[in-house]
Backbone as CSV, one residue per row, in Angstrom:
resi,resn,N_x,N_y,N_z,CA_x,CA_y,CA_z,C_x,C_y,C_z
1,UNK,-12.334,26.538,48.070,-11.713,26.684,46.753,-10.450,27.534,46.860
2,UNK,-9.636,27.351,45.925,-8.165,27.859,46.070,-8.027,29.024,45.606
3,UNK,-7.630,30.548,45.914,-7.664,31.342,45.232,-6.613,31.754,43.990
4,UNK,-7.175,32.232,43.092,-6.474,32.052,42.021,-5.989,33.383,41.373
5,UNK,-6.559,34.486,41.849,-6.635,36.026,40.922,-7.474,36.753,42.078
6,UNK,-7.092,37.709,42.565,-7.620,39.357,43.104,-7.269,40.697,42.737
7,UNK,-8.369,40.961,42.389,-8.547,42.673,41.565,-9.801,43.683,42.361
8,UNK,-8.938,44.470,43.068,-9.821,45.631,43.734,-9.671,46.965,42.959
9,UNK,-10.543,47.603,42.514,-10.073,49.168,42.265,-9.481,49.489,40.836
10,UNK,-9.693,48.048,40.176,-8.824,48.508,38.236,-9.411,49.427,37.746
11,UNK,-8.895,49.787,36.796,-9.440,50.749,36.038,-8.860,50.455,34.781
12,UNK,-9.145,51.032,33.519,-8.449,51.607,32.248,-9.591,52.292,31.536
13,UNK,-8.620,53.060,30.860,-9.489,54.477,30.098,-8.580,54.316,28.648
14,UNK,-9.299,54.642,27.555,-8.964,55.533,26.535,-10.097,56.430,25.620
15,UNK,-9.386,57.338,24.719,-9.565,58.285,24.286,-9.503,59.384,25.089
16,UNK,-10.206,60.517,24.451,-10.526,61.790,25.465,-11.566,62.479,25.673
17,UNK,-12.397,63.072,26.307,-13.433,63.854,25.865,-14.430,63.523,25.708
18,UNK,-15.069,63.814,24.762,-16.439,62.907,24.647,-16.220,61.280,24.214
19,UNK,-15.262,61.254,23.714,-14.764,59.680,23.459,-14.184,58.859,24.174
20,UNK,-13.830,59.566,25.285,-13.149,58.326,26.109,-14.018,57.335,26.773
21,UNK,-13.336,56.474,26.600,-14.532,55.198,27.377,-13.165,54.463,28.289
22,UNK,-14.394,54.479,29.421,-13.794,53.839,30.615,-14.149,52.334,31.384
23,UNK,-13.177,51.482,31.366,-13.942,49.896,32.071,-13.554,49.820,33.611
24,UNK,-14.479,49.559,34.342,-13.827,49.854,35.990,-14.094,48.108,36.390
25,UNK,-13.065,47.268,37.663,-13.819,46.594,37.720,-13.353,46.468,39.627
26,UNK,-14.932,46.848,39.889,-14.298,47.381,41.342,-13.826,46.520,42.433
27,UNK,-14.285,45.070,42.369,-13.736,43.953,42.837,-14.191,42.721,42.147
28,UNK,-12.890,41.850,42.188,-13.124,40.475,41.641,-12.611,39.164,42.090
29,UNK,-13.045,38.222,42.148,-11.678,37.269,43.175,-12.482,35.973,42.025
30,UNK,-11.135,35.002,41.344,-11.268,34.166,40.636,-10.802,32.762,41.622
31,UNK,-11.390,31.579,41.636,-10.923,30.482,42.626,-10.602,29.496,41.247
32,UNK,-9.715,28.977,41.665,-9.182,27.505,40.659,-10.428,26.539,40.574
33,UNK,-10.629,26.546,39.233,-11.699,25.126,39.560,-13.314,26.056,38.712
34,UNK,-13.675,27.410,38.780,-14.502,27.384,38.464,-14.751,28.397,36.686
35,UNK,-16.001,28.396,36.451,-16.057,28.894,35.270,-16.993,30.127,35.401
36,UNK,-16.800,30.890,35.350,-17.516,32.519,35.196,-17.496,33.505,33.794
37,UNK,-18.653,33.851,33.651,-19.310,34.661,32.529,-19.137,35.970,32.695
38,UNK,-18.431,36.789,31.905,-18.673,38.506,32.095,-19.656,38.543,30.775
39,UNK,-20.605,39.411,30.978,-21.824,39.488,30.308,-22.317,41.187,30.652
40,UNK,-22.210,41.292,29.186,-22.559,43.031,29.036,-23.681,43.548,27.433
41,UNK,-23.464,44.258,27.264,-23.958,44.900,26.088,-22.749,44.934,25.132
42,UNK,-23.578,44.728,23.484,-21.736,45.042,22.514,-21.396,46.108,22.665
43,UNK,-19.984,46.126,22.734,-19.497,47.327,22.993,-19.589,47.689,24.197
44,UNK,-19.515,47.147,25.467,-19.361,47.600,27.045,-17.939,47.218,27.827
45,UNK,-17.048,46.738,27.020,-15.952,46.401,27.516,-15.604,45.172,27.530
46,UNK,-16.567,44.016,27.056,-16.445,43.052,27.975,-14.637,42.236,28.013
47,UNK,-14.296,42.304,26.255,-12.665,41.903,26.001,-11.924,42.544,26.586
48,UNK,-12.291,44.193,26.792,-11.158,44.555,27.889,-11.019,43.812,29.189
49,UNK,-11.927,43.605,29.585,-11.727,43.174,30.570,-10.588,41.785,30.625
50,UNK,-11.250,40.955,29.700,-10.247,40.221,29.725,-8.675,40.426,29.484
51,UNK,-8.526,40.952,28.634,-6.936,41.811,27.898,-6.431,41.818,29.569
52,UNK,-7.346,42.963,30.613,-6.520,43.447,31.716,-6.581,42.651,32.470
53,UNK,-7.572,41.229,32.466,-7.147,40.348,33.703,-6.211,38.829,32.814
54,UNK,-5.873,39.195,31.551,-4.913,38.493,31.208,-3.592,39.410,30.999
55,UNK,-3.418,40.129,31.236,-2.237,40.970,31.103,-1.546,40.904,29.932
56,UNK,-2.667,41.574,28.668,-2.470,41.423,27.441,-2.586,43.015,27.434
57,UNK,-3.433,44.092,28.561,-3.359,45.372,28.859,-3.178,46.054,29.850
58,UNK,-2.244,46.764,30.343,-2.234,47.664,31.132,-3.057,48.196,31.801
59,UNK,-3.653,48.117,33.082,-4.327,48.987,33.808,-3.971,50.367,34.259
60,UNK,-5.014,51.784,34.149,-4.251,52.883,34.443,-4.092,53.027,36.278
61,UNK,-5.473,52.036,36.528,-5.650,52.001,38.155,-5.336,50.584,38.650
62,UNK,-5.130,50.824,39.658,-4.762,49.064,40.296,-4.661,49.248,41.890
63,UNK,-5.732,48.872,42.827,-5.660,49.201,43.992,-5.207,47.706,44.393
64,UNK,-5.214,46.829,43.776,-5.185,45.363,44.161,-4.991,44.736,42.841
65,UNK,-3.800,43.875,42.960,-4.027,42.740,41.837,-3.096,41.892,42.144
66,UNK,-3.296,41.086,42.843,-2.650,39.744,42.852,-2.855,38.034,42.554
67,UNK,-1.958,37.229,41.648,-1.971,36.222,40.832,-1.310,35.116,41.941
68,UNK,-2.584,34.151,42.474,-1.897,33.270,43.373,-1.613,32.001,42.521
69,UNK,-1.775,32.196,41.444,-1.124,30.635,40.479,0.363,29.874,40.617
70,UNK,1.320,30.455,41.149,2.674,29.650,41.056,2.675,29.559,42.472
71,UNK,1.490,29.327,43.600,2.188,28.552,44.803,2.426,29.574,45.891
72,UNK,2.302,31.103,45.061,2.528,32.037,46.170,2.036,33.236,45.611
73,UNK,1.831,34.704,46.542,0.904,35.582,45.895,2.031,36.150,44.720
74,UNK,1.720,36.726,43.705,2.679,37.598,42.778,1.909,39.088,42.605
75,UNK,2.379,39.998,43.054,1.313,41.453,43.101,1.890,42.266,41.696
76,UNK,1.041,41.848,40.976,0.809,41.992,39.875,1.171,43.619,39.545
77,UNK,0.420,44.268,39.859,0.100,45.511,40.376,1.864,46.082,40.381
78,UNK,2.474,45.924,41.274,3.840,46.031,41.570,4.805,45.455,40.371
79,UNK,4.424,44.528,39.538,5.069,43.997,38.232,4.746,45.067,37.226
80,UNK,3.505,45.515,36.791,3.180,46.197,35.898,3.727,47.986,36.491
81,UNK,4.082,48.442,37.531,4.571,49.715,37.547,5.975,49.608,37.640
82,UNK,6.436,48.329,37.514,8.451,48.160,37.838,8.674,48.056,36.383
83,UNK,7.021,48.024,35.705,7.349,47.693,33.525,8.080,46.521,33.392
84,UNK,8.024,45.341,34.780,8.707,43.750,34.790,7.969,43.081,33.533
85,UNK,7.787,43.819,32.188,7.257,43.023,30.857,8.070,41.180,30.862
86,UNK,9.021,41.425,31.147,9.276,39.767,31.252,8.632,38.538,32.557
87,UNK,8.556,39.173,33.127,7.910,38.555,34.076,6.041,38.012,33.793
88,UNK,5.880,39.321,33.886,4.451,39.257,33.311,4.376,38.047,32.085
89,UNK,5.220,38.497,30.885,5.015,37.797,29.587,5.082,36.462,30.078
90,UNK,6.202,35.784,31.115,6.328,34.591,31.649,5.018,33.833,32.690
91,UNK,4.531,35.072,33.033,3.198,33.999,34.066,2.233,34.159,32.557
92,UNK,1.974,35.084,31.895,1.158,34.734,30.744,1.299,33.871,29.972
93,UNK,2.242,33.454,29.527,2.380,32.266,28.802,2.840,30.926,29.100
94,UNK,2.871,30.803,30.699,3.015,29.603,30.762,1.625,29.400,31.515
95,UNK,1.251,29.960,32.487,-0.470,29.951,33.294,-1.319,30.269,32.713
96,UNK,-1.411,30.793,31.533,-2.609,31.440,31.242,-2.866,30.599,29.028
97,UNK,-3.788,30.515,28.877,-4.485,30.246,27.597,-5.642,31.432,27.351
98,UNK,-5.533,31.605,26.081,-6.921,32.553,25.413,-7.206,32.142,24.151
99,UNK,-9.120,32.339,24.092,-9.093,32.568,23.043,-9.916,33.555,23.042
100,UNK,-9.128,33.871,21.258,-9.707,35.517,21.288,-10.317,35.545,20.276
101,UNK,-11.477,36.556,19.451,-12.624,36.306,18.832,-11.521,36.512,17.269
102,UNK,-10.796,37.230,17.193,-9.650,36.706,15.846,-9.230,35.376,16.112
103,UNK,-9.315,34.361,17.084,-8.179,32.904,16.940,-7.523,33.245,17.808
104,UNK,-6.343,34.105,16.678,-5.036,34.495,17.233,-3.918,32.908,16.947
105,UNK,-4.481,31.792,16.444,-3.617,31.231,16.058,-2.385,31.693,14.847
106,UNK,-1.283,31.231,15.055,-0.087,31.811,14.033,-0.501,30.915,13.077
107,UNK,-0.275,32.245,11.928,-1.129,31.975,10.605,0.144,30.720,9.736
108,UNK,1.236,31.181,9.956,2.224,30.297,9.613,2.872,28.874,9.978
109,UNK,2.059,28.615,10.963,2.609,27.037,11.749,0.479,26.179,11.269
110,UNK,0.764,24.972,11.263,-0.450,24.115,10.693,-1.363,24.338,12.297
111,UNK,-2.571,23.719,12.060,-3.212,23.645,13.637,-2.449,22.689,14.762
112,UNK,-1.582,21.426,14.104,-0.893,20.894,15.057,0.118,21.279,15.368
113,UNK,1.104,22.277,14.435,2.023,23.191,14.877,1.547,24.108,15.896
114,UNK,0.553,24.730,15.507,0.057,26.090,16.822,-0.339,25.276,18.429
115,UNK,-0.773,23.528,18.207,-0.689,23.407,19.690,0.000,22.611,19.497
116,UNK,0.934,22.615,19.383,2.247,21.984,20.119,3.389,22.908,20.778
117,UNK,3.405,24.370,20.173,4.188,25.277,20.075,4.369,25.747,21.575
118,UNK,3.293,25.707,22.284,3.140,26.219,24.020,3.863,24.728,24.784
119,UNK,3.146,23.730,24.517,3.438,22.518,25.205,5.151,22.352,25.010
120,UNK,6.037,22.764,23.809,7.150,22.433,23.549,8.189,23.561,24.428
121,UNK,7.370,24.424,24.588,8.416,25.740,25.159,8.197,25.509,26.809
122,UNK,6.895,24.506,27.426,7.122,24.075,28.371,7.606,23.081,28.827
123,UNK,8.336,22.206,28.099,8.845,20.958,28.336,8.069,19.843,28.062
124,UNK,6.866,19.762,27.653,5.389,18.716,27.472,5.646,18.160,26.360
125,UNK,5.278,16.446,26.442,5.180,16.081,24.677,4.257,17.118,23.963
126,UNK,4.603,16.991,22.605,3.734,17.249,21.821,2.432,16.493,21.919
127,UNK,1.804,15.881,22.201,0.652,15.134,22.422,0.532,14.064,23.417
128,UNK,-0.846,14.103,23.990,-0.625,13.171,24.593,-2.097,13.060,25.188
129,UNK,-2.834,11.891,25.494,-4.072,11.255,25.592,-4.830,12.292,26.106
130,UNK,-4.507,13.046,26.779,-5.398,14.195,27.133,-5.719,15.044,26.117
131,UNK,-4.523,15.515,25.152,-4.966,16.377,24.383,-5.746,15.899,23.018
132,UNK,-5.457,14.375,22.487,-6.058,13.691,21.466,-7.407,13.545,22.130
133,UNK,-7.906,13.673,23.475,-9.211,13.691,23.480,-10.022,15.160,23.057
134,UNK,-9.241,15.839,23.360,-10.002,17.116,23.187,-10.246,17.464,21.472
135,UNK,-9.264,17.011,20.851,-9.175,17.081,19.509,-10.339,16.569,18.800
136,UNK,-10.479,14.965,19.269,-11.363,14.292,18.828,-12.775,15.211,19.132
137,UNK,-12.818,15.376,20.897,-14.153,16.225,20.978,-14.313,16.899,20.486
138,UNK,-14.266,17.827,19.668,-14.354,19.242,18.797,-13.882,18.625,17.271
139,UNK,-13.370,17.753,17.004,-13.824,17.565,15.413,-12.690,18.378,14.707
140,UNK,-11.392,18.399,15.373,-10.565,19.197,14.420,-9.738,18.404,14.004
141,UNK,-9.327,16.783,14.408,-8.300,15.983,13.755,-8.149,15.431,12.529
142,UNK,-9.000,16.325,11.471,-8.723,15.969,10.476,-8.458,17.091,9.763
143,UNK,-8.121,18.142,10.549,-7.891,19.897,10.262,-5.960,19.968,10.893
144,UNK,-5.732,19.021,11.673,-4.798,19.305,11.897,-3.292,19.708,11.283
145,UNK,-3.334,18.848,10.047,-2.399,19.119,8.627,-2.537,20.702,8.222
146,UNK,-3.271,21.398,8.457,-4.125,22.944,7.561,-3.787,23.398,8.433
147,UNK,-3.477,24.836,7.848,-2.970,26.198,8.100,-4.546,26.643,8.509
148,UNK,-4.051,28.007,8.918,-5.453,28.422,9.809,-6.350,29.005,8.719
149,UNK,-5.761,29.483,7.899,-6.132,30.206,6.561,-7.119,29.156,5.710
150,UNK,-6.768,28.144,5.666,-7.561,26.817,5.373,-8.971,26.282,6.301
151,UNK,-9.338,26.739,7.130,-9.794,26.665,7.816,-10.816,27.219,7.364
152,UNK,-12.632,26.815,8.323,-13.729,28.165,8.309,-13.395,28.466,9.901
153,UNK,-14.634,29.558,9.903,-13.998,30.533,11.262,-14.528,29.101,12.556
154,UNK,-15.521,28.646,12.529,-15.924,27.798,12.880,-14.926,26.662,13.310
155,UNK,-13.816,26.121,12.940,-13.001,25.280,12.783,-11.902,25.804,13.615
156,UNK,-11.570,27.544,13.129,-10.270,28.219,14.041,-10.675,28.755,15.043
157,UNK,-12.051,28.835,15.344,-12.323,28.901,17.271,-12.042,27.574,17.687
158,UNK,-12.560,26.749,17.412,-12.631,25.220,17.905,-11.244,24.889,18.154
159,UNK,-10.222,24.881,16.636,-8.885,24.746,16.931,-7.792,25.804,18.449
160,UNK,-8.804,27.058,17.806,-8.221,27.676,19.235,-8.572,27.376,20.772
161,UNK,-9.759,26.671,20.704,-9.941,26.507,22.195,-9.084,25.318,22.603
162,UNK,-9.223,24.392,21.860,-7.911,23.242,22.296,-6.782,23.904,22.306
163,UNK,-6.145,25.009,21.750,-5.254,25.423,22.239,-4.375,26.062,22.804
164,UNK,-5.694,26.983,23.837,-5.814,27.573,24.957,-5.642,26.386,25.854
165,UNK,-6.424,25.250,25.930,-6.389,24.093,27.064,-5.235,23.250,27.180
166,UNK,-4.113,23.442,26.033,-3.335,22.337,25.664,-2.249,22.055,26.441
167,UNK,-2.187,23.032,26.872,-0.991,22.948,28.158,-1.481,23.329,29.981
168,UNK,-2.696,22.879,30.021,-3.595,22.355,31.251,-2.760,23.900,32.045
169,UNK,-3.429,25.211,31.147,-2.843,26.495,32.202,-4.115,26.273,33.467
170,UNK,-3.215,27.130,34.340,-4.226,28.097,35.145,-5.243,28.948,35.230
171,UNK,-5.162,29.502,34.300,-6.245,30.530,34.111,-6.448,30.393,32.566
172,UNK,-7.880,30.006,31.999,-8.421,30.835,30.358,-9.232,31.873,30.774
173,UNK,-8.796,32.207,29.348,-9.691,33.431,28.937,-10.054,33.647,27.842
174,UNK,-11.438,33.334,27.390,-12.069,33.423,26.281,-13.247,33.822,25.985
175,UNK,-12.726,34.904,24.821,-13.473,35.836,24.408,-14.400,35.460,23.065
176,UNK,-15.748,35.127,23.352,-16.806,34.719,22.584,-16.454,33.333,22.134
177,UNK,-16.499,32.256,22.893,-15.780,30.359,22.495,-16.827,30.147,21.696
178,UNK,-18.414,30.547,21.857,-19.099,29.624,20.465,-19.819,30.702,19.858
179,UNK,-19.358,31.727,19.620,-19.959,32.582,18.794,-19.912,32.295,17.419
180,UNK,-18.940,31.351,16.720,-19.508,30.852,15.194,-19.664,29.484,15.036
181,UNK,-20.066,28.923,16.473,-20.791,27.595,16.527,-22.137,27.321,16.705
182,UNK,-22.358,26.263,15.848,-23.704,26.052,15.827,-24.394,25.592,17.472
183,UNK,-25.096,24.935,17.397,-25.817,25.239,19.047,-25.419,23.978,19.895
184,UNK,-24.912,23.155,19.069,-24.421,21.676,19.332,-23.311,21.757,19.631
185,UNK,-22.196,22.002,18.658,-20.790,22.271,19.034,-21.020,23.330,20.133
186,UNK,-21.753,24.255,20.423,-21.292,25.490,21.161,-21.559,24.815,22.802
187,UNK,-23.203,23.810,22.740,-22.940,23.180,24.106,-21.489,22.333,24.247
188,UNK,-21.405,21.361,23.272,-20.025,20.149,23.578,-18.898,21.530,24.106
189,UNK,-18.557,22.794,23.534,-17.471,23.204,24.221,-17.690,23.868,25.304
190,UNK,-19.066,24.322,26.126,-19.171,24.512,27.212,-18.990,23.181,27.891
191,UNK,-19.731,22.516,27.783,-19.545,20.555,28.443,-18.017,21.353,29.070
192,UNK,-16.923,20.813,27.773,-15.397,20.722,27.843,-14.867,21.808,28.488
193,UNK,-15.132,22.934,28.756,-14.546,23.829,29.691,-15.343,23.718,30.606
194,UNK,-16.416,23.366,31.320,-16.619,23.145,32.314,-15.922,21.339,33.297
195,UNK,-15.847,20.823,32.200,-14.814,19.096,32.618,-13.504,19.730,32.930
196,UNK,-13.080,20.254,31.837,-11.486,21.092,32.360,-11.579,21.820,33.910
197,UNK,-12.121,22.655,33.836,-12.386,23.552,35.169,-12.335,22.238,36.717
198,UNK,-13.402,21.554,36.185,-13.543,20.685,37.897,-12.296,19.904,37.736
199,UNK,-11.830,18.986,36.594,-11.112,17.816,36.746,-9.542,18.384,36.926
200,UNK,-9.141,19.715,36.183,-7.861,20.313,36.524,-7.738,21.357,37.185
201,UNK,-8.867,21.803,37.799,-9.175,22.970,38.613,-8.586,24.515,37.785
202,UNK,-8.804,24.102,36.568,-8.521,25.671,35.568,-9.784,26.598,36.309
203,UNK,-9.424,27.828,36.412,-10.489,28.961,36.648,-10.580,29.727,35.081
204,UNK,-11.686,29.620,34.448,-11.973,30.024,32.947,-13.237,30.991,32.903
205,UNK,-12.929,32.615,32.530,-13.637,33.267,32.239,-13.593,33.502,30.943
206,UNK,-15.274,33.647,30.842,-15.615,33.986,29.348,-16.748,34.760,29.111
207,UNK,-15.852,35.179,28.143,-16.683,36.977,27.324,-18.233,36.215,26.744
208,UNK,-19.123,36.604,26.894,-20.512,36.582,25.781,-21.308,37.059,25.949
209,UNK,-22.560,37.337,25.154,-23.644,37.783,24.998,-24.512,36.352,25.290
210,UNK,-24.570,35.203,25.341,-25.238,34.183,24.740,-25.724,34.456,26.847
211,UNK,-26.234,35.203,27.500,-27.367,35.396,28.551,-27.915,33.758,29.036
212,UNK,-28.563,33.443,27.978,-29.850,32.435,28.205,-28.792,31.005,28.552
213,UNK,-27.682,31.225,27.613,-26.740,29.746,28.005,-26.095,29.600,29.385
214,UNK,-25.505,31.285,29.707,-24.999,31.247,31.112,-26.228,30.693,31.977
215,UNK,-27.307,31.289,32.231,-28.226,31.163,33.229,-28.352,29.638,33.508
216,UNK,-28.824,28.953,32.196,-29.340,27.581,32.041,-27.949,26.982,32.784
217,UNK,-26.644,26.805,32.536,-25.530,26.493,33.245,-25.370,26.797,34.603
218,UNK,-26.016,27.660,35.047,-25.649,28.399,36.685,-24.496,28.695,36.434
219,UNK,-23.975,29.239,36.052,-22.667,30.544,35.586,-22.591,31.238,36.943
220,UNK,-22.017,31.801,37.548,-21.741,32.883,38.441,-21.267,33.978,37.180
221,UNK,-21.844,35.237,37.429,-21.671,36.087,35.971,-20.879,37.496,37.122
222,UNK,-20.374,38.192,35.885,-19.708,39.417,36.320,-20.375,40.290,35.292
223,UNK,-21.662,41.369,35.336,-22.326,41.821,34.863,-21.514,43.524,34.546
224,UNK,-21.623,44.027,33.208,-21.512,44.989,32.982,-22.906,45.934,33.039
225,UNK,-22.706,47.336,33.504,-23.232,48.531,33.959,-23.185,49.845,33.926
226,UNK,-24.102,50.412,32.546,-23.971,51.735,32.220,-23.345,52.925,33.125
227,UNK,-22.463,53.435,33.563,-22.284,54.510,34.431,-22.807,55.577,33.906
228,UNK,-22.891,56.024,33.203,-23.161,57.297,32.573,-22.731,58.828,32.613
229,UNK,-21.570,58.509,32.350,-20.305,59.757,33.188,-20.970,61.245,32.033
230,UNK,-20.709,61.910,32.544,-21.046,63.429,31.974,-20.663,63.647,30.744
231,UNK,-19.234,62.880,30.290,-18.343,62.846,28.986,-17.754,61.649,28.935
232,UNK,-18.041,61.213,27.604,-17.499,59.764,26.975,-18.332,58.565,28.091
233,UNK,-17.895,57.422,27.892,-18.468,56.302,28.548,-18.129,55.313,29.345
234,UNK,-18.583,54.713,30.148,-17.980,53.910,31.534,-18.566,52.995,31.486
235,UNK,-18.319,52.080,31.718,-19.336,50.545,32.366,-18.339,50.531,33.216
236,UNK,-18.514,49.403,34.184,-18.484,48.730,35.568,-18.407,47.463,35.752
237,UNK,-17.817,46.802,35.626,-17.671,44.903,35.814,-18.363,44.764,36.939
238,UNK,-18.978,44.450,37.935,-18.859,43.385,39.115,-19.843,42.410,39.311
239,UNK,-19.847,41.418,40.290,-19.791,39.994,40.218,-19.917,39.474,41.369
């Protein structure tokens, strides 16, 4: 398998004192092609994690981080202390899709405005047989006219996961995909990110609690782990 992402030694912290809470994740290596679960307790980090391996956050530690998605290594690590914010913003938004447990779709463009909006800034039709399938699978093509606001929450995960996939990135990252789906839709969009993963070799991690679904799937999981520091709180990613 192709490697896709290496992280030795991250770290990030906030607050102070008795409040600071800390996410460590002491090694990780992502390959193109597969789908992995970080799985913790609420409240153990698990979205940070994602934020810092989508470079939506800053790490305070970084012994290793390099992004082999454009063909060659990019040391990440070395981008984020040169503050190369354009660079970064550029492998994030053209390699990378999320969804995040707000949507995060723009409240002001319709659902077919919000995925077309990535595909157009990369040169891609606005549509095209790949993506009218995904539409159809998830039941949003008749949502597509409506603003997100129009929507139930149910409808703007769904709409958001097609449009995390819509421009066939490199890496997703999504944080809770069927947490306001019923048990039917929530398998059909595991099905669909696991078809994405083998057939375009996307590497897609995702945030949940849902335990019993990873297992039944054979998930390879990245488990969170009480540290129990003297002051404030720590978990531990690894995998």
């Amino acid at each position: 398998m192709t490697m896709l992402l290496e992280v030795e030694a991250m770290a990030f912290s906030r607050g102070a004192d008795d409040q600071r809470f800390t996410v460590e994740i002491p090694s990780l290596t992502l390959h193109a092609g597969e789908l992995v679960a970080v799985t913790g307790r609420s409240g153990s980090g698990k979205s940070t994690v994602l934020e810092l391996l989508g470079l939506l956050s800053q790490p305070h530690a970084m012994g290793h981080f390099l992004w082999h998605g454009q063909g060659h290594a990019v040391d990440l690590a070395r981008l984020w202390s040169r503050r190369a914010h354009g660079e970064l913003a550029q492998i994030r938004g053209a390699a990378m899709g999320f969804v995040l447990q707000t949507h995060g779709l723009l409240p002001f463009l319709t659902v077919a405005g919000n995925l077309a909006l990535i595909r157009r800034s990369l040169g891609l039709p606005q549509r095209d047989a790949q993506l009218d399938a995904m539409i159809e699978r998830l039941e949003i093509g008749a949502k597509l006219h409506k603003k997100p606001h129009e929507l139930s929450v149910g409808e703007q995960q769904r709409a958001s996961i097609v449009r995390a996939l819509a421009h066939r990135p490199a890496l997703v990252l999504a944080d809770e995909p069927t947490s306001a789906l019923d048990p039917g839709l929530g398998d059909r969009v595991m099905e669909l990110l696991l078809e994405q993963a083998k057939a375009h070799g996307i590497a897609i991690l995702i945030a949940t609690h849902e335990v019993e679904r990873v297992e039944q799937l054979g998930l390879r999981r990245v488990c969170g782990s009480d540290q129990r520091p003297a002051n404030g709180f720590a978990w531990r990613f690894a995998g």
